[in-house]
C-alpha positions in Angstrom: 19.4 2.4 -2.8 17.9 1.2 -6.5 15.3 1.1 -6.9 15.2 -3.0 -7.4 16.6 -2.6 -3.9 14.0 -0.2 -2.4 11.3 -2.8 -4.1 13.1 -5.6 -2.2 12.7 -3.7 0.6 9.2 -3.4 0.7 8.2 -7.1 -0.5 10.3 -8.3 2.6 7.2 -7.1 5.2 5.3 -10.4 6.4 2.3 -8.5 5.5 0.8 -5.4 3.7 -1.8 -2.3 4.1 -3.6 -2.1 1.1 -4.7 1.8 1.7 -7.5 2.5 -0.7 -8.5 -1.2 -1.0 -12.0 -1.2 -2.9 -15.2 -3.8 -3.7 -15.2 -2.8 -6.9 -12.6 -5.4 -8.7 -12.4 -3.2 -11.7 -10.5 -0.6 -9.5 -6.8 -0.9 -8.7 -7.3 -0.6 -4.9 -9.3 -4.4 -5.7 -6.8 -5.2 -8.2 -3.6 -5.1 -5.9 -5.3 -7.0 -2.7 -5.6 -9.6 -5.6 -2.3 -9.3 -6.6 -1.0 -10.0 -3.2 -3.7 -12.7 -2.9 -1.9 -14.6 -6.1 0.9 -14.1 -4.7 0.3 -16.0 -1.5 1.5 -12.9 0.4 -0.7 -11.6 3.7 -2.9 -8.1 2.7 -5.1 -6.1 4.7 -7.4 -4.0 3.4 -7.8 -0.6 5.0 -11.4 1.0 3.6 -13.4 2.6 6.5 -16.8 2.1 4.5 -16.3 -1.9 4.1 -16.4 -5.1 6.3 -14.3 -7.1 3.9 -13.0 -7.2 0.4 -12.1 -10.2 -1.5 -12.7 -12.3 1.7 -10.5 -10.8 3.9 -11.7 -8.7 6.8 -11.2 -5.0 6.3 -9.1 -2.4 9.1 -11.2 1.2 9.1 -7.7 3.2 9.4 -4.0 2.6 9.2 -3.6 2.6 12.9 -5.6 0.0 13.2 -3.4 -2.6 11.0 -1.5 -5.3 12.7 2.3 -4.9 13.5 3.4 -7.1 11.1 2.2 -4.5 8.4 5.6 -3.1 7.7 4.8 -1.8 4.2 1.8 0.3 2.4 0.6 0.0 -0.8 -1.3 3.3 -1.3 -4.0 3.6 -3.8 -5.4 6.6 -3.0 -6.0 10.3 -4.9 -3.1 12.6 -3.8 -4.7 14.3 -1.4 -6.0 11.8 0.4 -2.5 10.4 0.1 -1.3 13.6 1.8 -3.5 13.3 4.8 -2.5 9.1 5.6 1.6 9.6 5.1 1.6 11.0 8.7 -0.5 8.4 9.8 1.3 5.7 8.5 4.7 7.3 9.5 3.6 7.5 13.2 2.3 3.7 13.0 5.5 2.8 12.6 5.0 1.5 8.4 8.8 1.6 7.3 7.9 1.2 3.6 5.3 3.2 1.3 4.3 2.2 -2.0 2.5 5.1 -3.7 0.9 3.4 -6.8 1.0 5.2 -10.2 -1.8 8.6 -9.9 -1.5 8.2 -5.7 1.8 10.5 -5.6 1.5 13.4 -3.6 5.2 15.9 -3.4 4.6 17.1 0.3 3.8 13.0 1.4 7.0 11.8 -1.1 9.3 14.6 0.8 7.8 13.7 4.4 9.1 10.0 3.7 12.4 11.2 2.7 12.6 13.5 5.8 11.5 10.5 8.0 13.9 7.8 6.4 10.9 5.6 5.2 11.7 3.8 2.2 9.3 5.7 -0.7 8.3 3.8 -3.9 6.7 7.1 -5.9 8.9 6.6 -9.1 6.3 5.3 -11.4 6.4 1.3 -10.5 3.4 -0.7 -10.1 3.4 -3.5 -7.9 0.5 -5.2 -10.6 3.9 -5.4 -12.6 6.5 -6.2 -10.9 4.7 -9.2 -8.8 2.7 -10.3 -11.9 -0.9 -9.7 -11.7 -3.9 -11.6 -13.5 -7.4 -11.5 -14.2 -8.9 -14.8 -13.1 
């Protein structure tokens, strides 16, 4: 698959895990629950320390995401990264989207190895779906 392909892929999920979602709207795990936001697409936050985040109530863990999640945006340091792969793999997410600085080499090969489509090439959703500042 391209990569345009494996992007296609991942949009296609009726809704998103937004691993590393954060409060604080200057950081990119804010800035990409906003992005789906503006993009009228269905996000779910997953932050164990919050209630909500930009209005919409938060999950503690991935486990605990709804069905429909198909696909995981992941804005988290790599190690963290490391430890939720598995945990997203045995949910049952088919599509991880590492964000630029949330690649980890061990999570990256364990998605190969487990057929789930892996986004850890660089791309940033912010661009490719068109993110603003409001």
């Amino acid at each position: 698959m391209t990569i345009d392909q494996q992007i296609e892929r991942f949009l296609a999920s009726p809704a998103f895990g937004v691993a590393g979602a954060s409060v604080r709207r200057e950081k990119y795990g804010n800035k990409v629950l906003r992005c789906y936001q503006q993009n009228d697409r269905k996000a779910i936050p997953v932050n164990p320390h919050e209630h909500e985040i930009e209005g919409v109530a938060c999950v503690a863990t991935i486990a605990e995401l709804p069905p429909e999640v198909t696909s995981l945006s992941m804005i988290t340091p790599p190690a963290v990264t490391a430890k939720l792969v598995p945990l997203a793999i045995e949910k049952g997410i088919t599509s991880i989207w590492m964000q630029p600085g949330a690649e980890h080499p061990a999570a990256v090969a364990l998605c190969r190895e487990k057929g789930v489509n892996i986004i850890a090439d660089g791309s940033c959703l912010l661009v490719v779906l068109g993110y603003h500042e409001h």
